[in-house]
VOKE-619068 format. One record per residue (C-alpha): residue number from 0; residue in three letters; z negated, x negated, y negated. Coordinates in steps of 0.2 Angstrom, whole numbers, plus 2048, in hexadecimal, padded with zeros to 3 digits. Each point is the difference from the previous one (the first is absolute). Layout:
% residues N
[NUM; "ALA"; [Z; X; Y]];
...
This chain:
% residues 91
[0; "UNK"; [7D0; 89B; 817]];
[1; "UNK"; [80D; 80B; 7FA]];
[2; "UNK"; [811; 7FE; 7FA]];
[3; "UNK"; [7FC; 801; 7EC]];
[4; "UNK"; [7F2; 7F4; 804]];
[5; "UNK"; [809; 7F4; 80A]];
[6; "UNK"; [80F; 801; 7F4]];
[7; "UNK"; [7F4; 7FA; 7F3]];
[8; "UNK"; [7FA; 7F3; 80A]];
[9; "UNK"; [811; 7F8; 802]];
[10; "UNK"; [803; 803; 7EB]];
[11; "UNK"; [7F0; 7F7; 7FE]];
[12; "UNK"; [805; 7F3; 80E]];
[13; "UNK"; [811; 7FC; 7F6]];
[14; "UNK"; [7FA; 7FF; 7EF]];
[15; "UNK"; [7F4; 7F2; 807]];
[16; "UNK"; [80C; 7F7; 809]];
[17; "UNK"; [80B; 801; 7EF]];
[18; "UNK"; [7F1; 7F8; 7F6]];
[19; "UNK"; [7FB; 7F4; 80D]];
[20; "UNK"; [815; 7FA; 801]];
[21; "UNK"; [7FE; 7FF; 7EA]];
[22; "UNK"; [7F1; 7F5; 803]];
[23; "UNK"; [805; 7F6; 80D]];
[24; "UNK"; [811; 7FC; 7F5]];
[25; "UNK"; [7F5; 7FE; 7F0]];
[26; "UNK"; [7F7; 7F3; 80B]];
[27; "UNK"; [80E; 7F6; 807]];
[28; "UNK"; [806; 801; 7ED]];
[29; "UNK"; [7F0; 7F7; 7FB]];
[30; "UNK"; [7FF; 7F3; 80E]];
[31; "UNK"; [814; 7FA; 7FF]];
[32; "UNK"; [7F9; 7FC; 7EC]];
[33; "UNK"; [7F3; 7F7; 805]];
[34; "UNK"; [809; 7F6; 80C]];
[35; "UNK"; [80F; 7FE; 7F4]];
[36; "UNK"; [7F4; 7F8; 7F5]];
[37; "UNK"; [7F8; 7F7; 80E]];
[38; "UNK"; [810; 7F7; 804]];
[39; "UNK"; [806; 7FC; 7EF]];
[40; "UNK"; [7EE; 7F7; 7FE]];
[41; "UNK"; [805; 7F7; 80E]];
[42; "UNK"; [7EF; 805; 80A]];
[43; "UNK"; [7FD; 808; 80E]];
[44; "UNK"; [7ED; 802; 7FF]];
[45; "UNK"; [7F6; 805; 7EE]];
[46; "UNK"; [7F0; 806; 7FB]];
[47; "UNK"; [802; 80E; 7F5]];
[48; "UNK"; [7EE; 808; 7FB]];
[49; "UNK"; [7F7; 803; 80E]];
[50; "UNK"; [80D; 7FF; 80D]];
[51; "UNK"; [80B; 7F4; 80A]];
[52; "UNK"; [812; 802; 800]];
[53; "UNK"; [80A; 7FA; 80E]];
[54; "UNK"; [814; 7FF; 800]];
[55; "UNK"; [801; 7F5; 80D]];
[56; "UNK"; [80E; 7FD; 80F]];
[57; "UNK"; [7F9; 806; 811]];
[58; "UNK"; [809; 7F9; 80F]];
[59; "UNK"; [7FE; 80B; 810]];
[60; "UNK"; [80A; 800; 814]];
[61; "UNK"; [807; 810; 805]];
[62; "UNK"; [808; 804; 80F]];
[63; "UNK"; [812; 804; 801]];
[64; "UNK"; [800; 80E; 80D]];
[65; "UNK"; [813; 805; 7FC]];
[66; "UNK"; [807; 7EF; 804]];
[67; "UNK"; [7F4; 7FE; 80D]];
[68; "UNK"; [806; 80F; 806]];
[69; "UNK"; [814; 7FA; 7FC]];
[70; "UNK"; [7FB; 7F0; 80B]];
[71; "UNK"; [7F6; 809; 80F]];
[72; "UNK"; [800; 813; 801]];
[73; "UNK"; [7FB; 7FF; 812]];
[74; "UNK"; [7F1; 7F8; 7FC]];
[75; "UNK"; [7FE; 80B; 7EE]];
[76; "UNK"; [800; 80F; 80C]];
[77; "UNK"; [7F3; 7FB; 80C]];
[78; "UNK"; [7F3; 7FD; 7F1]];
[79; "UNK"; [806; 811; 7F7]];
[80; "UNK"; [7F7; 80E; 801]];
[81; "UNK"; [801; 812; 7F7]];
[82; "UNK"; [7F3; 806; 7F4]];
[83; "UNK"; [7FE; 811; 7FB]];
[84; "UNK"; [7FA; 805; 7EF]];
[85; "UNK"; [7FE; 80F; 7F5]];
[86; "UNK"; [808; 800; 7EF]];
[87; "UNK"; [7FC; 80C; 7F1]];
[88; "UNK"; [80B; 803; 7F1]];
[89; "UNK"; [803; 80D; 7F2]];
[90; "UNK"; [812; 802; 7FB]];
């Protein structure tokens, strides 16, 4: 590929990235209205059309690997392990 053709390629790749960020804060725009209303209905789940709507409160257990690590960092090290990865980005 040449330079002209790669440079358009990375044009092409950031105006696409630019539209997908406008969407993606058009869509969080659209769900934080939704479950504004939602919670002033005092509901968490509602059928609206054909679809199921669920605002609910999920409970889940993470692990605390810095305090575990705080409170036993012999042990942290002995169960750490180095990963290696590639990243890509356009600036």
């Amino acid at each position: 590929m040449s330079k002209t053709e790669l440079a358009s390629k990375v044009n092409e790749l950031k105006e696409l990235k630019a539209m997908a960020d406008e969407l993606a804060a058009e869509i969080t725009a659209i769900e934080d209205i939704i479950k504004q209303d939602m919670t002033a209905s005092g509901v968490d789940e509602m059928i609206v059309g054909v679809y199921k709507v669920r605002y609910k409160t999920v409970v889940s257990n993470r692990f605390d690997s810095t305090a575990f690590k705080q409170t036993h960092a012999e042990l942290y090290q002995q169960y750490t392990k180095q990963i290696e990865s590639r990243r890509f980005s356009v600036a």
